[in-house]
Every structure is written in C-alpha cells, then in structure tokens.
TORPALUM-852217 format. One record per residue (C-alpha): x, y, z; residue in three letters. Coordinates in steps of 0.2 Angstrom, whole numbers, plus 2048, in hexadecimal, padded with zeros to 3 digits. Example, Ala and Ser with C-alpha at 12.3 -4.5 7.8 and 13.67 -1.06 7.14 Angstrom:
83E7EA827ALA8447FB824SER
END
This chain:
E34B3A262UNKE3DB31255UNKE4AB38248UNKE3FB3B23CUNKE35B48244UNKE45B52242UNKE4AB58230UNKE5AB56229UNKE60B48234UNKE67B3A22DUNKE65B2A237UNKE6DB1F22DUNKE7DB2622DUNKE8CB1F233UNKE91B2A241UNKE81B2D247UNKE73B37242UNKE7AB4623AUNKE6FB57236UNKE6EB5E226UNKE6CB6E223UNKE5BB7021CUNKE58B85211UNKE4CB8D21CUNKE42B91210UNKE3FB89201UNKE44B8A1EEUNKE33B911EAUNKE32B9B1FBUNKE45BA41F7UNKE45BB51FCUNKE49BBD1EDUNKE53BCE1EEUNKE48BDD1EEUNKE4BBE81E0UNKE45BFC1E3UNKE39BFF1D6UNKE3FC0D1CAUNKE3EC201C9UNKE33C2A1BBUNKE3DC341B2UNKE34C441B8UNKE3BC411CAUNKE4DC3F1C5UNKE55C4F1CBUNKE62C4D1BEUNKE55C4D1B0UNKE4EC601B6UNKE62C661B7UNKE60C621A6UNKE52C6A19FUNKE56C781A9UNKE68C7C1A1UNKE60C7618FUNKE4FC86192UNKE5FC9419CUNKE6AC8D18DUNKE5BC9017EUNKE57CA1188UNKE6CCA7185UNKE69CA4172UNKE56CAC16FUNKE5CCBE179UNKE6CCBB16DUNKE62CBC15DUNKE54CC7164UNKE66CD4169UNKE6ECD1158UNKE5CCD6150UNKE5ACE615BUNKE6BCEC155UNKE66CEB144UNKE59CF8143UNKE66D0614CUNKE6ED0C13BUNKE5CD10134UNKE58D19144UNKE66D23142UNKE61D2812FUNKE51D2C133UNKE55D38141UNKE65D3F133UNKE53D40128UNKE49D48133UNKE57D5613AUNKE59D5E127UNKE46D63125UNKE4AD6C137UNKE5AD76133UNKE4ED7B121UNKE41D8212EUNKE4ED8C139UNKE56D92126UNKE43D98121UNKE3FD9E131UNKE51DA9132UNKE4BDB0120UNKE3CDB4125UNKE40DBF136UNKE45DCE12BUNKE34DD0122UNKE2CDCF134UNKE37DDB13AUNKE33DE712BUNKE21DE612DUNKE23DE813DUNKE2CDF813DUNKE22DFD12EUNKE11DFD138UNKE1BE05149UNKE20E1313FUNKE0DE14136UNKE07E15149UNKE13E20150UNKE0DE2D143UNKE01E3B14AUNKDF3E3F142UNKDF4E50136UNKDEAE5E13CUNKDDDE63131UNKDE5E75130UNKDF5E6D12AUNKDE9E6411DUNKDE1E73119UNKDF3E7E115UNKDF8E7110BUNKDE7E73100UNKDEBE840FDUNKDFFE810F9UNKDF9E760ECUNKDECE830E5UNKDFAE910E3UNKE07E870DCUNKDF9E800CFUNKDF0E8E0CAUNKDFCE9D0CDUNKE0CE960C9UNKE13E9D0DBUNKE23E980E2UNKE26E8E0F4UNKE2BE9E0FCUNKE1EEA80F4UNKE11E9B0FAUNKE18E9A10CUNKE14EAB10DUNKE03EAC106UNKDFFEA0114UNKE06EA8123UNKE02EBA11FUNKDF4EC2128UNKDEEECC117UNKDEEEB910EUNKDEAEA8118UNKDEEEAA128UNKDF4E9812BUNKE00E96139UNKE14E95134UNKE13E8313AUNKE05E7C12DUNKE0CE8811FUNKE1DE7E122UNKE13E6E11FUNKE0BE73110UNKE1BE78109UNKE25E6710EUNKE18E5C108UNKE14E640F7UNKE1DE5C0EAUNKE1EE660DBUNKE28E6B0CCUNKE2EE7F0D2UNKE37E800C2UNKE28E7F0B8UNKE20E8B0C3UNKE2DE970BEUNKE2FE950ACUNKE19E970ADUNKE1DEA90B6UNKE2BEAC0ABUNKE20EA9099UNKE12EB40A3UNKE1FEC40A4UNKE26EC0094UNKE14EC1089UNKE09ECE094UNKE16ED909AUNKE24ED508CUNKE30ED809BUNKE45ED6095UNKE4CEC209BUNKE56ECD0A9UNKE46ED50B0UNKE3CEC60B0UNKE4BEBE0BBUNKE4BECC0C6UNKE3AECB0C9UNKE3AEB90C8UNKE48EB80D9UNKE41EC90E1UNKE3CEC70F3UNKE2FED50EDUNKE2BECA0DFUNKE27EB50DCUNKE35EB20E8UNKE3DEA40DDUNKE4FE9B0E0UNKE5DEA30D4UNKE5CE910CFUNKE4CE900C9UNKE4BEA20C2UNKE5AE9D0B6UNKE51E8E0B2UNKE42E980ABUNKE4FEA50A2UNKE56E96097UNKE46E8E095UNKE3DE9E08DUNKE38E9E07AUNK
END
C-alpha cells in the first residue's frame, strides 16, 4: 500500500509524510443549513388574536350606534302616549255628563212602574166629576157628594176622592156660572146669591170662590 492510496498525505514533505485534512464532503456536497419552511398566515395564532379583538371591537361600536338610535325614538313615545291619555280623560268627562240623564230615566220609568193600575171604578167617578162640573156648574164638595150618596151615584168615598184630586178645573168659573143663573132666573139680591152660593144646604162653595163670583156679576 503505497501513500498514494491514502488522501491527504503528502510524501514529499520534509518531515515525513504529513496528512491533510481533506472536507468530508465536498464543496458541491456541503450540507447546507436547513431552513423550516414558513407558516400561512391562517395558522399564525397571533394573526386570529387579531381578527378577534378587530370583530369584539367592531361589535362595541355597531350595539353603540344601534343604543344611541333606540334612545332616540323615547321622547316620541312619550308624546304619543301624552296624546293618546287626553281623548281618555274626554271619555270619563262625557261619560260623568252623561250618568245624570241615565239616572233620570232610570227613575222616570221605576216610578212609571211602580204605579198601580187605576181601577175602572176610580175611572168611572172621575167621568162623572167631569160631567157635573161641565154641565151643571157644581162645586168640588157639591160633587164629592153627588158621588157618595146613596140617592145619587153611589160610588165609594175612595173613588169619589180620586175624581175630586185629579179633576182640574176652574171652580171659580163654576161659581160665577151659578151666580149669573140666580141672578137672571130668580133675580135673587148679591147677598143671597152668596149665601146660597157657600150654604152647606146649597152649591157648597169656598167663601173664596163665592166672593169671586159676587165681584164678577154684571
């Protein structure tokens, strides 16, 4: 085996063959530094921290303006509900008006039924108090007792006393009529005719209406 089998010995030199130190690997086969090949920018964590704070920070501001918008509306709320309230307080003002008429009407028509029927004799006495004060002039008591007397009508003293409250009529005039009639067909003196005129045997007459007829007489 000579030298020259053995790289990087030098036989010519001086103190002997000397070794060389030969690169293990050569210029074109030198491992070159390996490099780690780079990250998308999706898998960066840092990248998602961001995008995260940028959404929660975009999120502060759009429930900001959407509370700032739904404050503003408030005010016109309020006005329509202060709107609304005045049509109700005209309502309960109409309705307050209008209780008194109801409670009229109401009493009108419990009055209307609680009145009983008139009996048809009580009808019937006042038919015949209108007849006798029409066409004979007679006075309320003369008529009260042409009812209730057995020799005249015969009606009981309670319809005679409801023919005499309900008939309206002018008792004056009825004594001044039965006045004139003494005066022309008996040519009686004005103190007779007021005697007869307020006799309880007479046209029973109030002094009242008696007088009335004496100053009334032609």
């Amino acid at each position: 085996m000579s030298t020259s089998d053995f790289p990087g010995v030098n036989p010519n030199s001086p103190q002997g063959p000397q070794f060389t130190q030969q690169p293990y690997f050569s210029q074109s086969q030198t491992p070159q530094p390996t490099t780690k090949p780079k990250k998308p920018l999706y898998k960066k964590w840092w990248i998602w921290a961001v995008i995260v704070i940028v959404i929660a920070a975009g999120s502060g501001l759009g429930s900001g303006g959407n509370d700032g918008a739904s404050t503003t509306p408030i005010p016109q709320q309020e006005q329509s509900v202060t709107a609304t309230s005045a049509p109700a307080e005209t309502t309960e003002a109409e309705t307050t008006e209008a209780a008194p008429t109801e409670e009229v009407t109401t009493e009108e028509v419990t009055t209307e039924a609680a009145e009983p029927e008139v009996p048809a004799e009580y009808k019937a006495a006042l038919t015949k108090a209108e007849s006798y004060a029409s066409m004979m002039q007679m006075s309320k008591a003369g008529i009260y007792d042409q009812l209730t007397s057995e020799y005249g009508e015969g009606f009981p003293a309670d319809a005679a006393q409801y023919a005499i409250d309900h008939l309206e009529w002018d008792w004056n005039a009825n004594a001044l009529g039965k006045a004139k009639s003494y005066q022309e067909q008996m040519a009686m003196s004005t103190s007779a005719i007021y005697d007869q005129l307020v006799s309880d045997y007479g046209e029973k007459f109030t002094p009242e209406e008696a007088q009335y007829a004496i100053d009334h007489l032609g």
